[in-house]
C-alpha positions in Angstrom: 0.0 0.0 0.0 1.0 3.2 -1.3 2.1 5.8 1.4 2.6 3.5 4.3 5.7 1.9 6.0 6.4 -1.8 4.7 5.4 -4.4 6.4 6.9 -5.0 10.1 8.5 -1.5 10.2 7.1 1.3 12.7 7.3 5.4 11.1 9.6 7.5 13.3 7.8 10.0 15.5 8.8 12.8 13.2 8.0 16.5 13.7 6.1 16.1 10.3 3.9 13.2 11.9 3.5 14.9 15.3 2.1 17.7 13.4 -0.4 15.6 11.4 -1.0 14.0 14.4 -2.1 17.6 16.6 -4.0 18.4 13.3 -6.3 15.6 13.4 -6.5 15.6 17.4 -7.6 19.3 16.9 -10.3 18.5 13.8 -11.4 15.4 16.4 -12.3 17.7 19.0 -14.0 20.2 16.8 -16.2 17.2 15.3 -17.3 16.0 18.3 -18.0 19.1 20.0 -20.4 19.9 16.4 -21.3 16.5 16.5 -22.8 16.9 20.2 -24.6 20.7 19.0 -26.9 19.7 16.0 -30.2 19.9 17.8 -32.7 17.6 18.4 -35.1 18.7 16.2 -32.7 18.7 13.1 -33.1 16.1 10.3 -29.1 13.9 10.5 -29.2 13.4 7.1 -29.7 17.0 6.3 -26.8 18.0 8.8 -24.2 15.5 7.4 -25.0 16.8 3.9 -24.1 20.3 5.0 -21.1 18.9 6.8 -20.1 16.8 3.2 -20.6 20.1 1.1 -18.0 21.6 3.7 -15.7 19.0 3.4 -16.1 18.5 0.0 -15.4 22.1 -1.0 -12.4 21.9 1.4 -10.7 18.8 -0.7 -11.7 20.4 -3.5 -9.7 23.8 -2.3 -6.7 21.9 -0.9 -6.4 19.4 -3.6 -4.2 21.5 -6.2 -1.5 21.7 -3.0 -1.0 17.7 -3.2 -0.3 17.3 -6.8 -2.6 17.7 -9.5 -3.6 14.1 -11.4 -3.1 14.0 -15.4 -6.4 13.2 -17.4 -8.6 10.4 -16.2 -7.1 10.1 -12.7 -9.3 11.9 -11.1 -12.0 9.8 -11.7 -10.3 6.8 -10.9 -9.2 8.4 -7.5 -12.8 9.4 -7.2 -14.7 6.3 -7.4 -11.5 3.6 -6.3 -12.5 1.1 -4.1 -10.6 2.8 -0.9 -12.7 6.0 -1.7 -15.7 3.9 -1.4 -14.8 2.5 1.5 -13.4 5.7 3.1 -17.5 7.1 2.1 -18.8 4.4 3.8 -17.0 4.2 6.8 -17.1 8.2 7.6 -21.1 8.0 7.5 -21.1 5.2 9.9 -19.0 7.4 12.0 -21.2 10.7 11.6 -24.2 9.0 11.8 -23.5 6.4 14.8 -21.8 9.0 17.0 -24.6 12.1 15.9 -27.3 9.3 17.0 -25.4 7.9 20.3 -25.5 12.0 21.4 -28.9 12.3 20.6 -29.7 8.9 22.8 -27.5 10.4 25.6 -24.1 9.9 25.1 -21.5 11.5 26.6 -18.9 14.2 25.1 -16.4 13.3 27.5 -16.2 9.2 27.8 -18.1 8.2 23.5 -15.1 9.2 21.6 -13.0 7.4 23.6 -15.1 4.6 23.6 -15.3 4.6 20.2 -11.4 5.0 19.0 -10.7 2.1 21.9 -13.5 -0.4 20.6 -12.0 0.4 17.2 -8.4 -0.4 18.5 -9.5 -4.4 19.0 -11.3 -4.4 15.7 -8.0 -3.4 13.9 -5.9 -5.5 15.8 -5.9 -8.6 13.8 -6.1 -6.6 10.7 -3.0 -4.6 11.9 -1.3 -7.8 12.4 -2.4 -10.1 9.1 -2.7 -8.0 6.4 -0.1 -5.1 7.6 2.1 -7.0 9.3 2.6 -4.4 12.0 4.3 -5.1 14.9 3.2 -6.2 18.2 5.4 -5.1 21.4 4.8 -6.0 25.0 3.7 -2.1 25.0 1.6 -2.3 22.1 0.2 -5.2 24.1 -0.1 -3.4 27.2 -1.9 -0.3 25.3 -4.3 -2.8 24.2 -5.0 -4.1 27.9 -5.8 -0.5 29.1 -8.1 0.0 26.3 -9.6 -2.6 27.4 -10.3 -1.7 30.9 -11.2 1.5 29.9 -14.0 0.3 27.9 -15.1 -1.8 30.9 -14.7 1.0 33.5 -16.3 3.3 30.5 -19.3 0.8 30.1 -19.8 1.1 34.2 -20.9 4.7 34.3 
């Protein structure tokens, strides 16, 4: 896969990836704090379509900076199988988190809940597929994510 270490190896914590890192924690926060303020009364569906035009004109703007792709590679960037996937999996995100705030969730404990749950799904994929590496503190990360869920799931 294209644009990710080989197999077995681990990227450096560079000041490139702590910056990308901060830049997602930062968007992370923001979504869940607009996440947890579309009211009760609005239609979900009509607030992630206003939240796709936003991100959609914002890839638009920021695509010229990456490279620009020569004739039919947009499309086939467009409508590959990963975008399709990647469309899929961020409205199961917007949808199951806007939903669990709506049923009472909680700003402070859901994301976390989420990203740990999501941890132990992507383990054995990690490991099979990617052939990442698995340390005693990789192993240990994954222990407290689980008792976190558990002392999460207690209230």
């Amino acid at each position: 896969m294209r644009g990710t270490p080989a197999a077995g190896t681990e990227p450096r914590m560079t000041r490139a990836l702590l910056l990308c890192l901060g830049v997602a924690a930062c968007g992370n926060a923001i979504y869940h704090l607009a996440q947890k303020s579309v009211p009760a009364g609005a239609n979900p569906m009509v607030a992630l379509m206003g939240a796709y035009l936003v991100a959609f004109a914002a890839a638009a703007a920021a695509a010229p900076f990456f490279g620009l792709p020569e004739g039919g590679a947009w499309r086939a960037q467009l409508f590959s199988a990963p975008a399709l996937w990647l469309g899929a999996a961020v409205f199961l995100i917007e949808i199951g988190f806007l939903l669990a705030y709506r049923a009472g969730g909680g700003l402070q404990w859901s994301g976390v809940a989420v990203n740990a749950a999501s941890a132990l799904l992507l383990l054995p994929v990690a490991l099979l597929v990617f052939r990442e590496a698995f340390t005693p503190a990789r192993a240990g990360g994954l222990a407290l994510c689980l008792g976190g869920l558990w002392l999460l799931s207690r209230g």
